[in-house]
N, C-alpha and C positions, 0 to 999 in steps of 0.2 A: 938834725935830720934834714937831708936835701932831697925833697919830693922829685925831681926832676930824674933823681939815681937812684931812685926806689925803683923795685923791680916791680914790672907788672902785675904780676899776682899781687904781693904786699900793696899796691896803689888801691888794685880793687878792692881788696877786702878791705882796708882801710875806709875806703869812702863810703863803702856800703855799711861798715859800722857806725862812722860819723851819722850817715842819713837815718839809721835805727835807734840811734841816742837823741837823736833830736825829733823823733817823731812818738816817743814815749812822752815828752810834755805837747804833744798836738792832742785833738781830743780823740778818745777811742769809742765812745758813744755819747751819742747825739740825741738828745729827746726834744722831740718837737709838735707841737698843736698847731695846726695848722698855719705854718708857715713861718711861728715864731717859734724860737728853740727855747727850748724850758730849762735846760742845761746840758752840759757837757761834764766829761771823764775824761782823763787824760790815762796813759800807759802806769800813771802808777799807783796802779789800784791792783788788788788779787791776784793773778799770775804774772803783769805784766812789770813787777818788781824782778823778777828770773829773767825775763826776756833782757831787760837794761841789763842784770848781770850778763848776760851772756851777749850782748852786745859790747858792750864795756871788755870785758876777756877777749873776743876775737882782736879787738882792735889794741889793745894792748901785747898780746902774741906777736901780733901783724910788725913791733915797734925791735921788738927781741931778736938778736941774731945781726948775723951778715944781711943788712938791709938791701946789696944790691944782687943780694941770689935769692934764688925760691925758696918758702919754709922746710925747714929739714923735717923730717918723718912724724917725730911726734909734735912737733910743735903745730906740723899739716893737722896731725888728726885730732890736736884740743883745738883746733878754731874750727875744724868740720863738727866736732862735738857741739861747740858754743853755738855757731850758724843753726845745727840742728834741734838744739834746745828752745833757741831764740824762734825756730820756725814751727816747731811744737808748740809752744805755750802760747804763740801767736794763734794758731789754728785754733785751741781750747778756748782760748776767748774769744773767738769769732763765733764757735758754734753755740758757747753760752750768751752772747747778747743778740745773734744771729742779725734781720733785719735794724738793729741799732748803732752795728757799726759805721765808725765815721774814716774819713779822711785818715787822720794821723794812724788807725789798723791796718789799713791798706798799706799804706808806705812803711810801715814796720813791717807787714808779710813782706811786701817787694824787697826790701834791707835784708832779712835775713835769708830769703832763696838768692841775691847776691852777694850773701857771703856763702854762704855753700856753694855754688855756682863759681865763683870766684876761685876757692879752696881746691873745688874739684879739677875746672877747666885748666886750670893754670899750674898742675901739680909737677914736681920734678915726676918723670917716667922710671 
């Protein structure tokens, strides 16, 4: 693979997968007593094993195909699917630990509205 002749779309979805795979071992809540942190979660606890699936599948979709044209039809709408699963299960745990979320949930929501966002913007017409 030569990232340089990757097509744009494929770049973006790519990275924004890379950044949603690496922010599932960040922590996703934070518990803390007054200033000192009692402990941390990382993404792969309860839903947030589907989100790495589906972070994991966009970015291997993203690998398939003529790499220096846009994804063809269905392979566009299994990474809009994965982005969207990955942005669902993300949102479900953000509303179940609600004020406990940390760092590494933020940057998995932002990963996966840039892989939808990517999916979407960058689609063959």
């Amino acid at each position: 693979m030569n990232f340089q002749t990757l097509n744009k779309q494929r770049k973006f979805i790519l990275i924004a997968a890379v950044v949603g795979f690496i922010s599932i071992f960040l922590p996703w809540v934070s518990i803390s007593f007054g200033g000192f942190t009692a402990g941390t979660i990382n993404g792969f606890h309860d839903v947030g094993i589907l989100v790495f699936l589906a972070f994991v599948g966009a970015g291997v979709v993203a690998f398939l195909g003529d790499q220096t044209k846009t994804l063809e039809k269905s392979r566009w709408f299994i990474v809009l699917a994965s982005g969207a699963v990955a942005l669902l299960f993300t949102l479900i745990f953000w509303l179940k630990v609600g004020s406990l979320a940390s760092f590494g949930l933020w940057i998995g929501l932002l990963a996966s509205v840039g892989v939808v966002g990517s999916a979407w913007m960058f689609k063959n017409p």
